[in-house]
Backbone as a ProteinNet text record, in pm:
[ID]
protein_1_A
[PRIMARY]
XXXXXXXXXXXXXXXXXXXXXXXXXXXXXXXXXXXXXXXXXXXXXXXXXXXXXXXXXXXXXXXXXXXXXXXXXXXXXXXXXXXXXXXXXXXXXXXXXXXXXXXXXXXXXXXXXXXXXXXXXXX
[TERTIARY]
-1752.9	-1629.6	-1653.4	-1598.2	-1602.3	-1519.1	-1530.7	-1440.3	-1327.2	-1283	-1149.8	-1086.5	-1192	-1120.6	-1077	-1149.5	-1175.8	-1061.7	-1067.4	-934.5	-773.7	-774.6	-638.7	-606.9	-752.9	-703.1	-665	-699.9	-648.6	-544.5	-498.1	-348	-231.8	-325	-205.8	-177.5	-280.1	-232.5	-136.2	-159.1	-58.6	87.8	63.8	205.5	315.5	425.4	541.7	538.7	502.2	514.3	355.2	386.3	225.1	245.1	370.7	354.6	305	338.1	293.1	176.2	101.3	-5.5	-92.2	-59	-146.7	-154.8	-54.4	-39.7	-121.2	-143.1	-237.9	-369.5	-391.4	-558.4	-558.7	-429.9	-488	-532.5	-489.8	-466.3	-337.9	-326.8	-204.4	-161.4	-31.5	-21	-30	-43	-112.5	-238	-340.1	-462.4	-467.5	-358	-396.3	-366.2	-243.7	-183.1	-331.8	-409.3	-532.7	-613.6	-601.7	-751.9	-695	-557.4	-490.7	-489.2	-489.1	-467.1	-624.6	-710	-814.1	-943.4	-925.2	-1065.8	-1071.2	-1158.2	-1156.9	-1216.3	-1272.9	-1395.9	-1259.3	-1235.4	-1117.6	-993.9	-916.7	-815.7	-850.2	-991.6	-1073.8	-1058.6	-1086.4	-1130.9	-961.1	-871	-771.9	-659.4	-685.2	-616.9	-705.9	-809.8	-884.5	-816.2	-826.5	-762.3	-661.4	-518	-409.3	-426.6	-465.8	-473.8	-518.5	-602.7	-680.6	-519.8	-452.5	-314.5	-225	-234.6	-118.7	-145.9	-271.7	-358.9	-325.6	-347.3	-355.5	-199.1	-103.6	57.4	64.7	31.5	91	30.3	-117.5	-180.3	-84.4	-44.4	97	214.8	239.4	368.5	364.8	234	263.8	190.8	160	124.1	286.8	364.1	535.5	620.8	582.6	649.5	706.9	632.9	675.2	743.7	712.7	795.7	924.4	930.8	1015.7	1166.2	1113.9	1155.8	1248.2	1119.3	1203.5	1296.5	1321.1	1398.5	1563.1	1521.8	1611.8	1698	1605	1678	1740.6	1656.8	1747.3	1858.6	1921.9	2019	2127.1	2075.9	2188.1	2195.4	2120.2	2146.4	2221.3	2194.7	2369.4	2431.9	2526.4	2657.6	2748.3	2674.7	2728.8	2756.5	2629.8	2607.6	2748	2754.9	2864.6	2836.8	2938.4	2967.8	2883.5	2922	2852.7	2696.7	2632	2483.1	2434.9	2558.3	2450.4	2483.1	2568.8	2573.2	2451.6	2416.1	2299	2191.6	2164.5	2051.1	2009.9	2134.2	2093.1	2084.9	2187.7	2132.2	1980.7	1971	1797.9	1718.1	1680.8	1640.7	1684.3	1759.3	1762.6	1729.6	1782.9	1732.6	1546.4	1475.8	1346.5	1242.3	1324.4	1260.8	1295.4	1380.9	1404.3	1281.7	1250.3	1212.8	1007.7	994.5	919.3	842.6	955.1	917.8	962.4	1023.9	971.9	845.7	778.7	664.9	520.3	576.2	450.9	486.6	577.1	608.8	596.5	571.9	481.5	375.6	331.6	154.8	113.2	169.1	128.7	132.5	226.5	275.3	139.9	71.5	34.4	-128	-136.3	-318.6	-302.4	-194.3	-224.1	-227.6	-136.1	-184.4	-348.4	-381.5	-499	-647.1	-589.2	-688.4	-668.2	-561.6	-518.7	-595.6	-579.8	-634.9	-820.3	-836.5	-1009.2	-1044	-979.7	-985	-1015.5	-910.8	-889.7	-1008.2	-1044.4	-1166.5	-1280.7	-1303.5	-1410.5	-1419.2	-1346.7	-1275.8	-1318.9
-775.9	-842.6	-922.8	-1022.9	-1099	-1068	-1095.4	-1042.8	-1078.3	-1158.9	-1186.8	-1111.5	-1093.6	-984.9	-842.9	-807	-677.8	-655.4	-817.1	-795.6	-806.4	-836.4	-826.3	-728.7	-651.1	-511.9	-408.1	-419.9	-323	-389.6	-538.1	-548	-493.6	-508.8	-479.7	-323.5	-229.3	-97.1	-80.6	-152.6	-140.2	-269	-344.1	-438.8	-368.6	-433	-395.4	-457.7	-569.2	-663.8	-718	-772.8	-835.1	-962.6	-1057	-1197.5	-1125.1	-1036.5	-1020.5	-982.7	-919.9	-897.7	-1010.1	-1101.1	-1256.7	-1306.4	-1316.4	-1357.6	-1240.6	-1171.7	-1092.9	-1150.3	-1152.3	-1156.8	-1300.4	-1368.9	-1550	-1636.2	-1556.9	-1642.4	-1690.8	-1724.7	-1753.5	-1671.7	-1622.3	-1554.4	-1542.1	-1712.2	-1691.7	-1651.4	-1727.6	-1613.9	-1463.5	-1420.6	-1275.4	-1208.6	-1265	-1275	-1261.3	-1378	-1430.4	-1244.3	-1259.3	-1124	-1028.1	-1028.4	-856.4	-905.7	-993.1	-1019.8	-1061.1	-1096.5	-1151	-1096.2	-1027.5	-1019	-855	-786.1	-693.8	-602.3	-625.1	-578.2	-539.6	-645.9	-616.6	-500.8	-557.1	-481.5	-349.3	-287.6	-173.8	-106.3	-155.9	-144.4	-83	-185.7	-176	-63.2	-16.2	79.4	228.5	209.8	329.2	367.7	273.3	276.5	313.2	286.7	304.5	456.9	506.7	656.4	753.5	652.1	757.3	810.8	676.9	697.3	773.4	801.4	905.5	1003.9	1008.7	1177.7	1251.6	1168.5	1225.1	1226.9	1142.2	1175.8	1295.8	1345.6	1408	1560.1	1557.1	1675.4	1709.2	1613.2	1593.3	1674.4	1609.8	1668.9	1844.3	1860.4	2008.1	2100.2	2051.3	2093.6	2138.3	2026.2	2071.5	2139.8	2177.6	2223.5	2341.3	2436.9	2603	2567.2	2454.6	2474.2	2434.2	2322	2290.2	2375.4	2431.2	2534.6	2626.7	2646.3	2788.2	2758.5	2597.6	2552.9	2499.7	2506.3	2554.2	2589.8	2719.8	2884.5	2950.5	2884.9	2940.9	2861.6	2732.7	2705.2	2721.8	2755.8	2881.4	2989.8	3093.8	3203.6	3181.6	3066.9	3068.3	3018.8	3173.4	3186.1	3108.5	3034.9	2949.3	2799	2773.3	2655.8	2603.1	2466.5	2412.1	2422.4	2487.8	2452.8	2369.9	2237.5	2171.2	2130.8	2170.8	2193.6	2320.9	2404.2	2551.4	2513.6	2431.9	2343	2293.1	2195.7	2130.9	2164.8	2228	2331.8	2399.5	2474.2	2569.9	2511.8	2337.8	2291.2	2208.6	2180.4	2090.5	2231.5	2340	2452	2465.9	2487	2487.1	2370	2279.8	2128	2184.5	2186.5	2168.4	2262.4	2409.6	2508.1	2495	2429.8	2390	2283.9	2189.4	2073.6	2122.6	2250.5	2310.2	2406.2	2476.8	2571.4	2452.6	2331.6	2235.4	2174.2	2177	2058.9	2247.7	2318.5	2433.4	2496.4	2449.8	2470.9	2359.7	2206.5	2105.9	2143.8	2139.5	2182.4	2279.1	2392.3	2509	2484.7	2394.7	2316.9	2206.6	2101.8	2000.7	2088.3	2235.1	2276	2324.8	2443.6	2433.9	2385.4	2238.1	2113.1	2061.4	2051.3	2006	2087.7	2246.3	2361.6	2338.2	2350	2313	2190.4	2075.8	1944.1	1982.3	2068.3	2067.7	2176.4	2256.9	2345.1	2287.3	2194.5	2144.8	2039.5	1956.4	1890	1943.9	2057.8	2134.1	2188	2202.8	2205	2115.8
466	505.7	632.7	652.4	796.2	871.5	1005.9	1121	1109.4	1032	1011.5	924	773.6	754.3	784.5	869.7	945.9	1054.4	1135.8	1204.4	1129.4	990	942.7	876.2	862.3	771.6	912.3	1046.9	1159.8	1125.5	1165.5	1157.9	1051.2	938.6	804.3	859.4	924.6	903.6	1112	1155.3	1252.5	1265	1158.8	1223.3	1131.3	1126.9	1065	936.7	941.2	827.2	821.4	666.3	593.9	700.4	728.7	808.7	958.3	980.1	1173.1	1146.8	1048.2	1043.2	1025.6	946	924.8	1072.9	1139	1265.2	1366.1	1387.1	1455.8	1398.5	1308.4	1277.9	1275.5	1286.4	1360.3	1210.6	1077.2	984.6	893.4	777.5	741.2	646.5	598.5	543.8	406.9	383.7	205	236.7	306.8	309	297	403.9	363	258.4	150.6	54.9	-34.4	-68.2	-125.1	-116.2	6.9	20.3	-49.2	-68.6	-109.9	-235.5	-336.4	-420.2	-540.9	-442.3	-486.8	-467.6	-345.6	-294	-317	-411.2	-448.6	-321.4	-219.1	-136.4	-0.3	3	115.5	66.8	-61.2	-132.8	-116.1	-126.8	-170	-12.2	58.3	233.7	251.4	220.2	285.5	192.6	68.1	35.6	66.7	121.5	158.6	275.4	385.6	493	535.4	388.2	376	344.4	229.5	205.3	323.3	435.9	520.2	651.6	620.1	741.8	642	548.4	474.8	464.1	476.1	488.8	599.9	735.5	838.8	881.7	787.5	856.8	784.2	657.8	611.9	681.1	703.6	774.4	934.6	984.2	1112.7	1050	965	903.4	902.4	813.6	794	863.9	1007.6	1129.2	1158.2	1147.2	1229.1	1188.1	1038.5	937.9	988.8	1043.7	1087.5	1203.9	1296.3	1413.6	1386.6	1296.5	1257.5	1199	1113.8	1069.5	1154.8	1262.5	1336.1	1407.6	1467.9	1547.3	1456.3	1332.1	1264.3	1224.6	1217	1199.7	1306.4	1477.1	1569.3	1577.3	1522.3	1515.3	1409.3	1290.8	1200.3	1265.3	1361.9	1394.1	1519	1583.3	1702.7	1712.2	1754.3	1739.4	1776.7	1915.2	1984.2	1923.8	1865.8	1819.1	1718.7	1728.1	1659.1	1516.5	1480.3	1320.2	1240.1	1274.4	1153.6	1211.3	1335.9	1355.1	1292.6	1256.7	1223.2	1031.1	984.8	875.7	789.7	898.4	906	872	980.6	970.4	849.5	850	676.3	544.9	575.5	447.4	454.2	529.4	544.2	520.6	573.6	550.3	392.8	330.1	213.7	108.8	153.7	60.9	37.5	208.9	197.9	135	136	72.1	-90.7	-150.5	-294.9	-308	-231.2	-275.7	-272	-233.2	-169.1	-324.6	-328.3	-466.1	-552.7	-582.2	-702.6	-746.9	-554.7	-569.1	-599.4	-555.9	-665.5	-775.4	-828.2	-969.5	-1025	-980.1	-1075.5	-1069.6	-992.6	-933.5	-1036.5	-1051.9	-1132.1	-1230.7	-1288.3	-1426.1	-1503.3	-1388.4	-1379.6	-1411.6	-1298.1	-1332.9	-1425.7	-1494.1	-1668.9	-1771.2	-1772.9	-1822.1	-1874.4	-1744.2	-1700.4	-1775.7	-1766.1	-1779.5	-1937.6	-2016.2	-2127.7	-2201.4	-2125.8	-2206.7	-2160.8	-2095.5	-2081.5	-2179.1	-2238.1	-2335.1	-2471.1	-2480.6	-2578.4	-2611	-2520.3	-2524.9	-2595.1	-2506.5	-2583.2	-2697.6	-2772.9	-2940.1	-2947.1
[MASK]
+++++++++++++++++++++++++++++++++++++++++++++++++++++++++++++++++++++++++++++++++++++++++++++++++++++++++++++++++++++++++++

């Protein structure tokens, strides 16, 4: 890749937009349009790049998860706390622990699938 492209793939993963990003790396935005569209070497670079920043938000995320949590639960458990914060609380605590046992009951769903169609292969 050339330095140009190198400097618009840092930009694509820090600007807000694909145009502020053309404009950081000092080209135009059909060009960069062109590279995401055309240039298999860059496209390749730059969705690696992309997966490598969703990896590491999501490894963030469920770093906060327990603290998260507990800060919570100490706000359903006081007494003091207003009504619709101790509300709150217990429904996000509940929304997230549903959405929680859904995503390992696909999972569990998805590896016997999986274990299933490799079974079956071998037949």
């Amino acid at each position: 890749m050339t330095g140009k492209m190198k400097k618009a793939l840092a930009a694509l993963l820090s600007a807000s937009t694909k145009q502020e990003a053309a404009r950081a790396a000092g080209i135009s935005y059909a060009t960069l349009r062109r590279w995401l569209a055309q240039d298999t070497e860059f496209r390749q670079a730059y969705n690696e790049e992309l997966q490598s920043v969703v990896e590491r938000a999501a490894i963030q995320a469920r770093q906060g998860m327990t603290e998260a949590v507990s800060a919570l639960r100490e706000i359903v458990t006081d007494g003091e706390a207003a009504q619709n914060a101790r509300v709150s609380a217990a429904r996000a605590i509940l929304e997230s622990g549903a959405k929680l046992v859904e995503i390992a009951d696909f999972e569990a769903r998805l590896a016997a699938l999986e274990t299933q169609m490799k079974e079956d292969a071998k037949e």
